[in-house]
C-alpha positions as CSV (number, residue, x, y, z in Angstrom):
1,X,93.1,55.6,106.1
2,X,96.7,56.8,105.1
3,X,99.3,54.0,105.3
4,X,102.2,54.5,108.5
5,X,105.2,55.5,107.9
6,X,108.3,54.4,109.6
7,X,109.5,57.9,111.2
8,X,112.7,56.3,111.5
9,X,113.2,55.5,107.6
10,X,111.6,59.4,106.8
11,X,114.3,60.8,109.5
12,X,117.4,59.1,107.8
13,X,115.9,59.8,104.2
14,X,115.7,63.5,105.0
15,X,119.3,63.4,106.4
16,X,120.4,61.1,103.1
17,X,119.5,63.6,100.8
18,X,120.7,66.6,102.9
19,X,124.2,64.4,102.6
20,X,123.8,64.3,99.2
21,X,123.0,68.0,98.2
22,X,126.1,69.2,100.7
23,X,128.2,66.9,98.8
24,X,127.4,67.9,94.9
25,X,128.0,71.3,96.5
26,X,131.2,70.3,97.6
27,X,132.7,68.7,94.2
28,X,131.5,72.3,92.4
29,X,133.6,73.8,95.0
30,X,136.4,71.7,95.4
31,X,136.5,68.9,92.8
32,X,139.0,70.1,90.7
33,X,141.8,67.2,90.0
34,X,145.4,67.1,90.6
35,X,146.5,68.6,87.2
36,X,143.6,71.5,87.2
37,X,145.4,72.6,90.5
38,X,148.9,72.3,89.2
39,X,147.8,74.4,86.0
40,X,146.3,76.7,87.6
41,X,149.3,77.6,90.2
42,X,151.9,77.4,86.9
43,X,149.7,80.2,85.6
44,X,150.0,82.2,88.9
45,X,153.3,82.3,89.5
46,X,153.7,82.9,85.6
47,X,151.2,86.0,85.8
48,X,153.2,87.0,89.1
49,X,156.5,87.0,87.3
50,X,155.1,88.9,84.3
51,X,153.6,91.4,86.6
52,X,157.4,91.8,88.4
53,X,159.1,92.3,85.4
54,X,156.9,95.3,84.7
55,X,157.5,97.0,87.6
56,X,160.1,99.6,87.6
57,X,162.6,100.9,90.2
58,X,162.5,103.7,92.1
């Protein structure tokens, strides 16, 4: 005979791991810290500025 299982444990394991894969998914997506962010706008605005420089007047 096959040992019982606590269907309330099972429920909030399933729902712990679910937690847990939506939140690696989230620090790939958004896990970037404070200085990444500020580098990455710095080379915006400097690849916007290059690009208006380029431009000519009609």
């Amino acid at each position: 005979m096959a040992e019982p299982i606590n269907l309330n444990k099972a429920r909030k394991a399933r729902a712990q791991t679910a937690a847990k894969t939506a939140a690696k998914a989230n620090r790939v997506r958004f896990g970037r810290t404070k200085a990444e962010r500020s580098v990455s706008k710095l080379e915006a605005e400097n690849a916007a500025r290059a690009l208006d420089r380029t431009k000519r007047e009609d």
